[in-house]
VOPAGU-2260 file (C-alpha; in pm, 1 decimal, decimal comma):
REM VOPAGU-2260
SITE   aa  ch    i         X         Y         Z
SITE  UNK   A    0    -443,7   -2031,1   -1875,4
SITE  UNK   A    1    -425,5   -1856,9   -1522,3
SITE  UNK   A    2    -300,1   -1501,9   -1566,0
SITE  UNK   A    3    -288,9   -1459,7   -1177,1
SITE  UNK   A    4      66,9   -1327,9   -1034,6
SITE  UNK   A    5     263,9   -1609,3    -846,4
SITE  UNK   A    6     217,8   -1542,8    -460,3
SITE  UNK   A    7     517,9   -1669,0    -245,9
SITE  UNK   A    8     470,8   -1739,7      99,4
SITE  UNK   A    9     739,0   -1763,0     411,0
SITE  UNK   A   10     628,2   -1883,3     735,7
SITE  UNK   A   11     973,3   -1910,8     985,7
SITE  UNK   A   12    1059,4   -1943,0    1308,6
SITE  UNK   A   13    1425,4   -1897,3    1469,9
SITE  UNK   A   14    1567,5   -2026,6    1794,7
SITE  UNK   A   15    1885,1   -1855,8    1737,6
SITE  UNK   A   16    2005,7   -1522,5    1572,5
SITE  UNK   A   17    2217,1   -1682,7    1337,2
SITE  UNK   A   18    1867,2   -1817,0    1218,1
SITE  UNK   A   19    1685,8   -1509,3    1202,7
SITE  UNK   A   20    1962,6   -1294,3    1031,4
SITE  UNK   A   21    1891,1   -1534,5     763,4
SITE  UNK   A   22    1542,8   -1577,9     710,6
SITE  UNK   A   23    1483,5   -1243,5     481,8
SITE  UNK   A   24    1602,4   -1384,3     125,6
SITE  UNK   A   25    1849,2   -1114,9     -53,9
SITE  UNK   A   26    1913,2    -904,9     237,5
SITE  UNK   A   27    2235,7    -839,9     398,2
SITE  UNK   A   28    2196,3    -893,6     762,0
SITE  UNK   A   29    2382,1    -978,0    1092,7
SITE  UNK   A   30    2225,7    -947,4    1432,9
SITE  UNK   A   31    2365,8    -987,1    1779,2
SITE  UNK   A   32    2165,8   -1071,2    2067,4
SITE  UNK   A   33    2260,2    -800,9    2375,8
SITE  UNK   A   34    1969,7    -962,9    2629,6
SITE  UNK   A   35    2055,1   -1304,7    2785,7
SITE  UNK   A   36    1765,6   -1575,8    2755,2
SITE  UNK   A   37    1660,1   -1783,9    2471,6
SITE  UNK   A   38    1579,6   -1634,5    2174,5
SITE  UNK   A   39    1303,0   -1660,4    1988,2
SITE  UNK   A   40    1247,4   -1512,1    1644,4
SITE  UNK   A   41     948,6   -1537,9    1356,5
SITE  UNK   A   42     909,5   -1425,9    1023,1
SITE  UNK   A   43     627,7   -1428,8     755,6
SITE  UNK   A   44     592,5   -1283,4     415,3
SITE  UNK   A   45     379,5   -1257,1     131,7
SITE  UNK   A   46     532,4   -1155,9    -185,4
SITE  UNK   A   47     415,2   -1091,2    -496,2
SITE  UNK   A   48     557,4    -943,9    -800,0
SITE  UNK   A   49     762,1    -608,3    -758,0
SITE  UNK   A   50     558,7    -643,4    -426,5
SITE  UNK   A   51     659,6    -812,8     -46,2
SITE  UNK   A   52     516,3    -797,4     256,8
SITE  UNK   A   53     730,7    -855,7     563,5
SITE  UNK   A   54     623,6    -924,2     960,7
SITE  UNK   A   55     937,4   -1001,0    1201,8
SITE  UNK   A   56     933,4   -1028,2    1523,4
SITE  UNK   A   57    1153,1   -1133,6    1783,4
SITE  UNK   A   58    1145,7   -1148,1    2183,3
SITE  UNK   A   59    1512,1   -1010,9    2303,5
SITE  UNK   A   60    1721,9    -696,3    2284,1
SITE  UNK   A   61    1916,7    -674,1    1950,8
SITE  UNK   A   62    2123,6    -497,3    1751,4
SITE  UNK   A   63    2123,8    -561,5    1336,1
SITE  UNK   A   64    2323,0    -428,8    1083,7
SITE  UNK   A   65    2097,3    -500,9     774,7
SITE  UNK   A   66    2019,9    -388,8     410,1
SITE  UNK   A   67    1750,4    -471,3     146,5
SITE  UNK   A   68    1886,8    -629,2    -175,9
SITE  UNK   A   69    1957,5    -373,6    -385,6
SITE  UNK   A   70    1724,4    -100,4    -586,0
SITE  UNK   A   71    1502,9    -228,4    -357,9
SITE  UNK   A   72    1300,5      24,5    -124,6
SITE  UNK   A   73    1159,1     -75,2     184,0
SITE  UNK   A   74     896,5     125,0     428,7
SITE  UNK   A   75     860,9     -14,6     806,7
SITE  UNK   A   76     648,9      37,4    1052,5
SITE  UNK   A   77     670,2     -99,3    1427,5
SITE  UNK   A   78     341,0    -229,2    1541,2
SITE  UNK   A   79     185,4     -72,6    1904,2
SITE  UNK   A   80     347,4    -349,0    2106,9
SITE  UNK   A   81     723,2    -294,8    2001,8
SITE  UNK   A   82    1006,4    -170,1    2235,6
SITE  UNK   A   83    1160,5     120,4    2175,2
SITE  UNK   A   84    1377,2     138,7    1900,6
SITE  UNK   A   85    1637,9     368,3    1699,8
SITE  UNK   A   86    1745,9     316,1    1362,4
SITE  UNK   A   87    2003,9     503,5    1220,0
SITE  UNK   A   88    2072,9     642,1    1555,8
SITE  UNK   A   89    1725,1     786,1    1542,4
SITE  UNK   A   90    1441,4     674,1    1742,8
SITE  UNK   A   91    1116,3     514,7    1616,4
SITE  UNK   A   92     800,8     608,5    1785,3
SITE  UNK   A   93     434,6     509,9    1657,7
SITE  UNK   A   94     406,3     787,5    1436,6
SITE  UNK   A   95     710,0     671,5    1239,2
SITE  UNK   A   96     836,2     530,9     912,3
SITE  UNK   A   97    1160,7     372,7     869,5
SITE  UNK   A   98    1296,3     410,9     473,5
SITE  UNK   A   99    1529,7     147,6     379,1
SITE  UNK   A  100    1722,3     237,4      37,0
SITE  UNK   A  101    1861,0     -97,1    -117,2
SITE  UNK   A  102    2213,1    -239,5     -38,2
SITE  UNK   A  103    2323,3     -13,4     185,6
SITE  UNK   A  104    2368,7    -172,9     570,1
SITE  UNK   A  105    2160,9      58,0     823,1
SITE  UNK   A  106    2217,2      35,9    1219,5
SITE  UNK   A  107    1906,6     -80,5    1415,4
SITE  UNK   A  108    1861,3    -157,8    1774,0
SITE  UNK   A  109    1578,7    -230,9    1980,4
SITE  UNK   A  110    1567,5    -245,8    2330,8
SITE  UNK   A  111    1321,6    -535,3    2364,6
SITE  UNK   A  112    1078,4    -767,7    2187,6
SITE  UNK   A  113    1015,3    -597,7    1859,5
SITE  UNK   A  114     772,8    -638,7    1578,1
SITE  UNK   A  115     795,3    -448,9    1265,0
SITE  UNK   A  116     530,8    -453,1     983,1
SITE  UNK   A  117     731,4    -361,7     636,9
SITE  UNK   A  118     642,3    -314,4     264,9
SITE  UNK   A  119     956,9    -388,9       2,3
SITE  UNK   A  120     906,3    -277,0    -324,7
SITE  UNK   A  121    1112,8    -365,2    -634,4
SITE  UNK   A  122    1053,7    -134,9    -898,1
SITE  UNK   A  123    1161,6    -358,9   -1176,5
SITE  UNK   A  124     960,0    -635,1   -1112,8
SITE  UNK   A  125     633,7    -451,1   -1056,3
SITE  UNK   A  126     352,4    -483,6   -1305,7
SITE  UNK   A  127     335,2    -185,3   -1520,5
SITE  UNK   A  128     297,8      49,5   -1217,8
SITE  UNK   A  129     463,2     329,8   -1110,4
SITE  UNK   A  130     710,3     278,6    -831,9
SITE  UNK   A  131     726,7     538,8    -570,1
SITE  UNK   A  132    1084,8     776,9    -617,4
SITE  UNK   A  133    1239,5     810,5    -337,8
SITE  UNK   A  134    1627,4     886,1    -505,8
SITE  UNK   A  135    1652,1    1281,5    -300,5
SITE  UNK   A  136    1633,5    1041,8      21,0
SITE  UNK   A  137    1840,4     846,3     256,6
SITE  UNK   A  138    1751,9     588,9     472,9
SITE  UNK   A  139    1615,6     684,1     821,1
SITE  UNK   A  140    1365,5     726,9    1060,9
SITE  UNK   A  141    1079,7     992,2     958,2
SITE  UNK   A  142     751,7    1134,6    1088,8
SITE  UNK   A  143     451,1    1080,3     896,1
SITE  UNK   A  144      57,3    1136,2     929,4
SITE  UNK   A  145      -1,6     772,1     734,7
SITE  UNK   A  146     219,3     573,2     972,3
SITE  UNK   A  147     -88,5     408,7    1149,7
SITE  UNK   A  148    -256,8     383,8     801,5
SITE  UNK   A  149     -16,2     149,4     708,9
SITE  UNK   A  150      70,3     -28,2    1019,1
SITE  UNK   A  151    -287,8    -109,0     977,8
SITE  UNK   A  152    -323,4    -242,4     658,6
SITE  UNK   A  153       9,4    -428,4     613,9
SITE  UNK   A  154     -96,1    -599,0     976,8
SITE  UNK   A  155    -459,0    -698,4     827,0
SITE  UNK   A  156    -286,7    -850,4     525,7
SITE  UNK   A  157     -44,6   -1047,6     720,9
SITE  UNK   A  158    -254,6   -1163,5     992,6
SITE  UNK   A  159    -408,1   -1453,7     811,0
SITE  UNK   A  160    -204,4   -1619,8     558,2
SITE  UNK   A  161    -480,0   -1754,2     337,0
SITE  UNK   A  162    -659,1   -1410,4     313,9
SITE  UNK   A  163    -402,2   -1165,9     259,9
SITE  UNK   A  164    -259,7   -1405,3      -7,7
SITE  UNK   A  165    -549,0   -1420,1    -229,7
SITE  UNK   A  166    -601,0   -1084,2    -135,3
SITE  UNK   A  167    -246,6    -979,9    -285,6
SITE  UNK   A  168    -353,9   -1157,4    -610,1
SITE  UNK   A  169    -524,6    -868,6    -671,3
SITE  UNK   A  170    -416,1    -566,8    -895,5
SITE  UNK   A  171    -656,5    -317,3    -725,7
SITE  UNK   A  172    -515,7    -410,2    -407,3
SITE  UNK   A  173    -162,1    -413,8    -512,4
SITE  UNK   A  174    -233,5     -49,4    -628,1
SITE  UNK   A  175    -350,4      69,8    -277,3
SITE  UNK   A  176     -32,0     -64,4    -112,8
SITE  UNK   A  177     188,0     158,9    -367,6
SITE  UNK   A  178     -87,0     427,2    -311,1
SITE  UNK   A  179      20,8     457,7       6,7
SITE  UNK   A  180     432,7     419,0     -57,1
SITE  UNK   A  181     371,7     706,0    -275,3
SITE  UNK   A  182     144,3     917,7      26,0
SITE  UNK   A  183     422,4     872,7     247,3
SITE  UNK   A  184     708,1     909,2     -20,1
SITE  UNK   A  185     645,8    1233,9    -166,4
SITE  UNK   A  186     452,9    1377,4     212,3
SITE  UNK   A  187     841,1    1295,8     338,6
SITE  UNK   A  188    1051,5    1422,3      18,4
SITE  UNK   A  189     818,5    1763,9      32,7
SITE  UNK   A  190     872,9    1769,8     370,6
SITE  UNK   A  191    1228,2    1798,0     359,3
SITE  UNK   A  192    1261,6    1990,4       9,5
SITE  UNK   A  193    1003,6    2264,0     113,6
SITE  UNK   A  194     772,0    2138,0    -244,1
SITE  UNK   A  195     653,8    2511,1    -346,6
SITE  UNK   A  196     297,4    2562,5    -307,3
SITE  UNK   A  197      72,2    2630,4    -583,7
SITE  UNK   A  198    -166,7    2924,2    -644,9
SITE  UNK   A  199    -596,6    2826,5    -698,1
SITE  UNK   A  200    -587,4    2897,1   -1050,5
SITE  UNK   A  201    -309,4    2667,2   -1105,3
SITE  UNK   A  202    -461,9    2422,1    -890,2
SITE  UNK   A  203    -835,2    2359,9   -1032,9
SITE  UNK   A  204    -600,2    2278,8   -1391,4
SITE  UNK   A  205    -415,3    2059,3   -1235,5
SITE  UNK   A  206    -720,8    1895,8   -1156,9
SITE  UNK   A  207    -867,5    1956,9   -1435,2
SITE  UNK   A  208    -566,3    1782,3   -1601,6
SITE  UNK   A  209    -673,6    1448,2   -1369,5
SITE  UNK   A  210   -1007,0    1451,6   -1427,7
SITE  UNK   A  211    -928,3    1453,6   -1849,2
SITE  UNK   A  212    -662,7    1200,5   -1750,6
SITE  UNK   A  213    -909,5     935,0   -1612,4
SITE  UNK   A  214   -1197,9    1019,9   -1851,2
SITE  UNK   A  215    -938,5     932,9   -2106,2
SITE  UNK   A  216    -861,3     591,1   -1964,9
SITE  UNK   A  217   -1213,7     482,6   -1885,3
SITE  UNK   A  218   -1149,9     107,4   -1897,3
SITE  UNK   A  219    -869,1     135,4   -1637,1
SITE  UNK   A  220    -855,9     102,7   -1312,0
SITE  UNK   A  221    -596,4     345,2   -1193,0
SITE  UNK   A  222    -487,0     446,4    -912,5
SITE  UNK   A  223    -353,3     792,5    -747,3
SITE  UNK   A  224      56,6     729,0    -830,7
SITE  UNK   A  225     -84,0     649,0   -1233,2
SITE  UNK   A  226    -293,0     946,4   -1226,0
SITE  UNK   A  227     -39,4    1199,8   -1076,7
SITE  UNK   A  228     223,9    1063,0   -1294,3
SITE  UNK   A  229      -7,9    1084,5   -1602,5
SITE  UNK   A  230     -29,6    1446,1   -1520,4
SITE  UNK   A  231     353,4    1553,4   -1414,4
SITE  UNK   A  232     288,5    1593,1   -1003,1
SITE  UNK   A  233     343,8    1427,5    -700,8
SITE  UNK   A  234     101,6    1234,6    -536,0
SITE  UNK   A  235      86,0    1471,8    -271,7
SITE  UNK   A  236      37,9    1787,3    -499,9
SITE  UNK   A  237    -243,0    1613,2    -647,4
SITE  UNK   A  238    -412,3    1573,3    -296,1
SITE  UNK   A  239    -357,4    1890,4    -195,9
SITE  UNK   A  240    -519,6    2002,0    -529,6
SITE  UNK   A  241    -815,6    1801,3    -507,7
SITE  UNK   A  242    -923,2    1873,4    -137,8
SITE  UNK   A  243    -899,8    2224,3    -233,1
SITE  UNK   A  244   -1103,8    2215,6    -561,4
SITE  UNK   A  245   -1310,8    1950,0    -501,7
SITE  UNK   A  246   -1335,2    1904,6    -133,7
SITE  UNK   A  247   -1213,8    1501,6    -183,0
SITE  UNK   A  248    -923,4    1343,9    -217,7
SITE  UNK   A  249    -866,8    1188,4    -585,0
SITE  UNK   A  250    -926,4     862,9    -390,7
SITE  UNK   A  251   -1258,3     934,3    -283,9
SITE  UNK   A  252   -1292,1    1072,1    -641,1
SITE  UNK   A  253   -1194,0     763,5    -808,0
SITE  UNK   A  254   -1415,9     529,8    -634,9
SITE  UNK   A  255   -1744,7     854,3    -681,1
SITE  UNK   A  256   -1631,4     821,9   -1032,5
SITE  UNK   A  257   -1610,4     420,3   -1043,0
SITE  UNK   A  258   -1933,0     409,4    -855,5
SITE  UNK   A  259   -2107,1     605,9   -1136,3
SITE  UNK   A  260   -1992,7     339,1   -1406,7
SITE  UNK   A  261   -2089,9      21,5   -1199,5
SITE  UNK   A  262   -2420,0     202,0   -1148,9
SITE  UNK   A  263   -2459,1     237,3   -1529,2
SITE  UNK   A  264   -2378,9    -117,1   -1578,4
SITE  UNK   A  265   -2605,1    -235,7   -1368,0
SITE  UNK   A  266   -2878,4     -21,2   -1490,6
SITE  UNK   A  267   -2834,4    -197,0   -1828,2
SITE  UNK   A  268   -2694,9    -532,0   -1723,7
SITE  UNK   A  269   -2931,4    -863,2   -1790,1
SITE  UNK   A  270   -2950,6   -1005,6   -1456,1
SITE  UNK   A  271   -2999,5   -1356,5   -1594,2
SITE  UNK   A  272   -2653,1   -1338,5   -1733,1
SITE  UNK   A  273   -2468,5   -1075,1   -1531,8
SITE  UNK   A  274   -2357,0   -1123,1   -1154,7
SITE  UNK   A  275   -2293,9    -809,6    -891,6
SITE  UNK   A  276   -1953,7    -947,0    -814,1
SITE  UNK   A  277   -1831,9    -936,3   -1196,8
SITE  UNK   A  278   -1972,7    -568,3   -1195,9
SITE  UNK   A  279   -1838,9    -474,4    -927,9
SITE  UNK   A  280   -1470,4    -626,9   -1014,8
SITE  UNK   A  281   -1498,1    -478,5   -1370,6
SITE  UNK   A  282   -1481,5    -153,7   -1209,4
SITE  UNK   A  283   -1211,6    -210,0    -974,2
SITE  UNK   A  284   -1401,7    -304,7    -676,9
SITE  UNK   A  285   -1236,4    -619,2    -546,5
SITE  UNK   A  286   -1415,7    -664,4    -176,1
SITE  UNK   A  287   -1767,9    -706,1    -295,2
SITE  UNK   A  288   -1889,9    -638,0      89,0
SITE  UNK   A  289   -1697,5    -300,1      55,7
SITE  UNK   A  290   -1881,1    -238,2    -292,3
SITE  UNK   A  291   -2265,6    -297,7    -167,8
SITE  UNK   A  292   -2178,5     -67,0     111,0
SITE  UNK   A  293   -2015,9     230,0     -59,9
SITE  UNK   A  294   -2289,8     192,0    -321,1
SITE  UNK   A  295   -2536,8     159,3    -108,3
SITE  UNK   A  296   -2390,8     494,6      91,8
SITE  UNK   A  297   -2391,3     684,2    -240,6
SITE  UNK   A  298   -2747,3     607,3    -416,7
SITE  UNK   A  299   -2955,9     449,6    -147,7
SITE  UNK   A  300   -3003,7     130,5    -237,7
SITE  UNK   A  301   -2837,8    -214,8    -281,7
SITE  UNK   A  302   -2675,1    -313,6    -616,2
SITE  UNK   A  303   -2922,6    -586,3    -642,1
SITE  UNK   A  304   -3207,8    -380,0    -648,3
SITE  UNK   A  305   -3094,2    -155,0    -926,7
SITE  UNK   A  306   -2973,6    -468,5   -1118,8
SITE  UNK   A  307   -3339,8    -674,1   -1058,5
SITE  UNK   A  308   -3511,2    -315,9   -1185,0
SITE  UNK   A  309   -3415,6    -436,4   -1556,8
SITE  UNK   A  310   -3570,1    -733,7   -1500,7
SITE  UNK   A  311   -3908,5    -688,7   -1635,4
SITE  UNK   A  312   -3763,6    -458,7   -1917,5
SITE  UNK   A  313   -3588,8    -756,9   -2034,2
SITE  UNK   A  314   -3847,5   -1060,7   -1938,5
């Protein structure tokens, strides 16, 4: 029986407005075209469950009214090459990240060809993962250090259909997209609600608290949002937390710690019956080129050769 999620892909292209106001399935839109020529609009997504990844572009001035179906939450980015834009009477600029909150019709014009890279999440339909809370925000246009982080990776993941497809089959890689939801999320709600600052005391228990929190769930693969909600804090508490007491963020700390496990494994792993690749996916390592190169980085060596070291233990 395949357990993998269902992956639904749109590929669309618009010659008219009418068209393109269409295209997004459950949203509420209507755009007018304020340039004269001949229009030209795209669209391609990639959704998976509770997750959907959105690239639109189109070549003319416009102005949209449009809203996400609803409890829906949506984070936007414009890639390099987009006009200027303002949403919600705001402008967008590189280092910004529009927040859609669901159903409720938001003002957006750009002044020229646009692209926009976008992440939708729907926290009921996502797989037993925690969906970022934005409820102390309203849509709008906000400042954040991650913006290019995520331009980034929702633009690698949506420039070739068949990769970023099998790629969003993928729990671990699921979990880095809300990662970074949550990064911006709470970074934007502390922003704004002046999150009080914690003391060093109360910071190396806190992550103390994480570290008990993953040694307790040692055949998981979590990720930051599980761990910081295990443990009562915001995602960005929990950063803040660990580059002070540990000088990493509990990213880097996750993959040290899931590092340390595959290591084990393959210390003690027949090689005539066990591969690198299910190893390396066992502990949450989905990009097995990524894997030999962070393990490599960290002991010196190439998975293979501490897997082939059994070898004669075991011939």
């Amino acid at each position: 029986m395949n357990s993998q999620p269902a992956i639904r892909v749109v590929q669309d292209t618009a010659a008219d407005v009418s068209e393109q106001e269409r295209a997004l399935q459950g949203w509420t839109q209507h755009y007018s075209q304020l340039e004269a020529g001949r229009f030209t609009g795209r669209l391609r997504e990639i959704d998976a469950p509770g997750v959907r990844l959105i690239h639109e572009t189109t070549n003319l001035r416009l102005h949209q009214h449009t809203a996400p179906p609803p409890d829906s939450l949506v984070l936007g980015v414009p890639s390099l090459e987009s006009a200027p834009a303002r949403f919600e009477g705001q402008t967008v600029g590189a280092g910004d990240v529009i927040l859609f909150r669901g159903a409720r019709l938001c003002d957006f014009l750009c002044y020229g060809p646009m692209s926009i890279l976008a992440v939708a999440l729907d926290p009921k339909r996502l797989p037993g993962l925690p969906a970022p809370n934005a409820e102390s925000l309203t849509s709008g246009t906000f400042s954040s250090p991650w913006a290019a982080a995520l331009r980034m990776e929702l633009a690698c993941l949506l420039a070739d259909e068949a990769a970023g497809t099998e790629a969003m089959r993928r729990t671990g890689l699921v979990m880095g997209i809300l990662d970074r939801c949550h990064q911006i999320i709470d970074g934007i709600a502390s922003d704004r609600n002046g999150e009080r600052m914690i003391g060093p005391s109360q910071r190396q228990a806190l992550v103390n608290r994480a570290r008990d929190f993953v040694a307790a769930h040692p055949d998981d693969v979590l990720s930051v949002a599980q761990i910081a909600q295990g443990v009562g804090v915001t995602t960005r508490m929990l950063e803040y937390s660990f580059a002070d007491i540990m000088g990493m963020s509990p990213k880097e700390y996750l993959r040290m710690i899931r590092l340390n496990a595959a290591r084990r494994a393959l210390r003690s792993a027949d090689p005539r019956q066990t591969t690198i690749a299910e190893i390396a996916m066992d502990h949450g390592f989905w990009h097995l080129g990524r894997f030999s190169t962070y393990y490599f980085q960290m002991y010196g060596e190439k998975p293979s050769d501490t897997l082939k070291r059994r070898a004669p233990v075991l011939a």
